[in-house]
C-alpha positions, 0 to 999 in steps of 0.5 A, a space after each residue: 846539152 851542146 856546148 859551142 866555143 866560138 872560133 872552134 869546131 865542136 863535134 856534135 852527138 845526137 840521137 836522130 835515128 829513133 825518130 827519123 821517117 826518112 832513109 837519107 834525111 838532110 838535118 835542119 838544125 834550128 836554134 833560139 835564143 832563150 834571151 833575145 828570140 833571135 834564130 839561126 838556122 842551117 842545114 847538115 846533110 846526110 853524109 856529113 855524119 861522122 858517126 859509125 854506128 848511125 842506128 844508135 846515134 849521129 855525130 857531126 862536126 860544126 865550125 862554129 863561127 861559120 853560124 854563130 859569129 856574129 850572135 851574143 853568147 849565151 843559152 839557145 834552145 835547138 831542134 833537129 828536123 829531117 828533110 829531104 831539101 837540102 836548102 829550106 831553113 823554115 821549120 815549118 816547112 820540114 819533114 818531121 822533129 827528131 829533137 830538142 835541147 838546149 845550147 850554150 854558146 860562149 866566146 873563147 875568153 868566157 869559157 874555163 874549168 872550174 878548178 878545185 883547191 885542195 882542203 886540208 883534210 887534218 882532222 883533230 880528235 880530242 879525248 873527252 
């Protein structure tokens, strides 16, 4: 599962490669939101992987608020799609689909740890 901070920059890790047909894909991510159907999408070129060992998985780099300012937190299902166009945003359209899964995007001041208070661990024993 991806986990997108509004107003920060998430590194994103994939598996792309098992799938993919092209030799320099540009990566259409698509996303839609499991509570209203409301979709974005945006295109990551092929260079912008930060990973070094690209056979086995892709790393990138997203500012968040640049896609996702202005949309409701909450859960969104996403697909990566390879292509050669580094500007169409219609999945249709794409190459091929190398993957699926599922997003939670929450503002800065909904996202904290779960914090666990540490229990008593006295035990009483009595002699029957």
């Amino acid at each position: 599962m991806i986990h997108f901070i509004k107003g920060q920059t998430t590194k994103v890790v994939v598996t792309l490669k098992e799938k993919q047909t092209l030799s320099a894909p540009n990566y259409l991510f698509y996303f839609t939101s499991r509570a209203t159907d409301n979709t974005k999408a945006f295109v990551i070129l092929n260079n912008a992987d930060l990973s070094n060992y690209k056979d086995r998985f892709n790393a990138f780099n997203i500012v968040t608020n640049s896609y996702f300012a202005n949309y409701d937190s909450g859960e969104y299902t996403y697909a990566i799609y390879e292509q050669t166009s580094s500007s169409n945003l219609n999945p249709a359209l794409a190459t091929n689909l190398l993957e699926v899964g599922q997003m939670s995007l929450k503002n800065a001041t909904e996202f904290e740890f779960t914090t666990y208070n540490q229990t008593n661990n006295t035990f009483i024993v009595r002699d029957i």
